[in-house]
N, C-alpha and C positions, 0 to 999 in steps of 0.2 A: 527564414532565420534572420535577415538582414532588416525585414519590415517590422516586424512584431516589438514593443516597447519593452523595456528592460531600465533593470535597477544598474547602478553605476559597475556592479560585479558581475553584469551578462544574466543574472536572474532575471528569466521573462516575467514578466508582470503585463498588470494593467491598469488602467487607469479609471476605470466606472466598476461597482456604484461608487469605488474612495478613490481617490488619485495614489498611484505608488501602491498598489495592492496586489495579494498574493489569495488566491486561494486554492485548495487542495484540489479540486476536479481538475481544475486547468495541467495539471500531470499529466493525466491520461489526455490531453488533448493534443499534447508536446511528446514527450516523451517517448511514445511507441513508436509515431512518426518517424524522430528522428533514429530511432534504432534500425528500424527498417530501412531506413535511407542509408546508415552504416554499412547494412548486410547488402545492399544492391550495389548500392557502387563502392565500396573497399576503402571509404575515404573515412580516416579515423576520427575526424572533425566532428562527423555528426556520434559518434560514440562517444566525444567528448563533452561534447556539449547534451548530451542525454543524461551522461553521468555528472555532470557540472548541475543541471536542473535539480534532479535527484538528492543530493547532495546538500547542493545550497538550499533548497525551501527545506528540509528536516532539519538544517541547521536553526532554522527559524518557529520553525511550527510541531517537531518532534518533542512530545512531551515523554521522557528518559523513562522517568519515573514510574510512566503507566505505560507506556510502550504501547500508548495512541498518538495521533496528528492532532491538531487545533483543526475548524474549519478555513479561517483566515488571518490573516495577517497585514498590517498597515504601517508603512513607511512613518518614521517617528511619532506613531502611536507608545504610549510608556505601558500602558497594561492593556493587554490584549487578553478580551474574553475565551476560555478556550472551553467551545462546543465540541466535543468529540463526533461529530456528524457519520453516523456508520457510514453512508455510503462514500461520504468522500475520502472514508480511509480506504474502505473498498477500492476506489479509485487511483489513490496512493497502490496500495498493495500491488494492485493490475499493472500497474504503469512497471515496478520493478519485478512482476513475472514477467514480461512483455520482453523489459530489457535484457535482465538475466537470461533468457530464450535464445540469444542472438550475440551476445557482447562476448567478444574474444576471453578464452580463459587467461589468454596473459595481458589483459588490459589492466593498466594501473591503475584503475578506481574499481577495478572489481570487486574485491575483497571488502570494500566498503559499503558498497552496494550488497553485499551478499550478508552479511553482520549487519545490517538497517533493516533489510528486508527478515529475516530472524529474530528479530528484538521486537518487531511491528505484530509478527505471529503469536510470539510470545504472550505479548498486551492484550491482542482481542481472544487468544483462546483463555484468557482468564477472568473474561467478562463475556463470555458466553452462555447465555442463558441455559435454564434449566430443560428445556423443550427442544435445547438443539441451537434454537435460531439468536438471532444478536436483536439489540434494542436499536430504537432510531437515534439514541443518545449514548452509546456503547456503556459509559459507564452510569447509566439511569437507568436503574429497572423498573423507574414507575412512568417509561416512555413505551408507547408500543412496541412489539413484534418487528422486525423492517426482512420480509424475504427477500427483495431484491437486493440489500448489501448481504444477506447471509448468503444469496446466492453467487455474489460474486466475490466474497471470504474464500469458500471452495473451490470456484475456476481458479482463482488467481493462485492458491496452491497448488492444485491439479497442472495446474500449468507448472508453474516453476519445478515441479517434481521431472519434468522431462529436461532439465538444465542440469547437467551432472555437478552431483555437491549442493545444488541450493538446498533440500529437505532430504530428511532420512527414508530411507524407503518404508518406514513402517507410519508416517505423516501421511505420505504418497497412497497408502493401502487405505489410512482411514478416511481422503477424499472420495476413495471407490464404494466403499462401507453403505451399505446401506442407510445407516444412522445420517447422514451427510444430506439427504435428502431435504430438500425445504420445505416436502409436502408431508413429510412425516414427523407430523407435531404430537406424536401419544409417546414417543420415546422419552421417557423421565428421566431424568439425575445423568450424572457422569457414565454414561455407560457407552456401546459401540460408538457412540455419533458424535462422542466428543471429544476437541481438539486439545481439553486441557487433558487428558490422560497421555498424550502425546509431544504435549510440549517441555520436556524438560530433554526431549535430546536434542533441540533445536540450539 
């Protein structure tokens, strides 16, 4: 925590390949960590600083609008390119099942955390492809297929569904669904395996 380089507001960052940079995987590389460290030792600090992470890079790279992540972000950059990168939202999304799994119900950035992670579901089940699976450019359909973020679209629900409140149980039933599957590409159209028939009780 003490080593790692950070923007003037305690956002870790880094410094290669831009100086003062942010990007979306580096979540999941922080993030669960420190949640886990919350849960072992009792000290609120690191649930602070998970929820501070969380928080602060969405403020920066959360596009509202589509209720996707950018891939990166650059310290007094004025227009930042926003590549909707599936897996690093995958990444995102993991980092706040991870957290949500562990994070005290009466922790003051929970509610935040719980509303960001909702709105990020909301985005990619409505850019989910016809076959089930998500694109390697979320909102490009003439990007390939990506199974490993569609596969980790599902865990990182499946997961959060065991945190009481984060998804409704009928989201929670359609990660069980067989439609869910990454290997099961003959499933057409909105049918069992898709999350946008489930996202409007989120």
């Amino acid at each position: 925590m003490q080593r790692q380089f950070r923007l003037a507001d305690g956002t870790l960052a880094r410094n290669r390949p831009l100086p003062s940079s942010l990007w979306l995987d580096d979540l999941f590389m922080s993030v669960p960590a420190l949640a886990q460290m919350g849960k072992l030792t009792g000290d609120t600090k690191y649930y602070d600083d998970a929820v501070k992470q969380v928080l602060q890079f969405s403020e920066r790279m959360f596009v509202r609008e589509k209720g996707l992540f950018m891939h990166g972000w650059v310290q007094g950059m004025d227009v930042h390119p926003t590549f909707h990168w599936g897996r690093a939202n995958g990444f995102a999304l993991m980092s706040m099942a991870e957290l949500l799994d562990v994070l005290p119900e009466d922790h003051p950035g929970r509610a935040k955390v719980l509303e960001l992670y909702r709105a990020h579901v909301r985005g990619l089940a409505a850019c989910q492809g016809g076959d089930g699976l998500w694109h390697q450019l979320l909102d490009r359909s003439d990007s390939y297929t990506e199974t490993s973020a569609s596969a980790i679209f599902v865990y990182a629900i499946a997961r959060a569904s065991t945190a009481a409140g984060s998804i409704p149980s009928r989201t929670a039933r359609w990660c069980r669904s067989p439609g869910t599957q990454s290997r099961n590409g003959q499933r057409k159209g909105p049918g069992r395996g898709h999350l946008r028939r489930h996202r409007h009780g989120l």
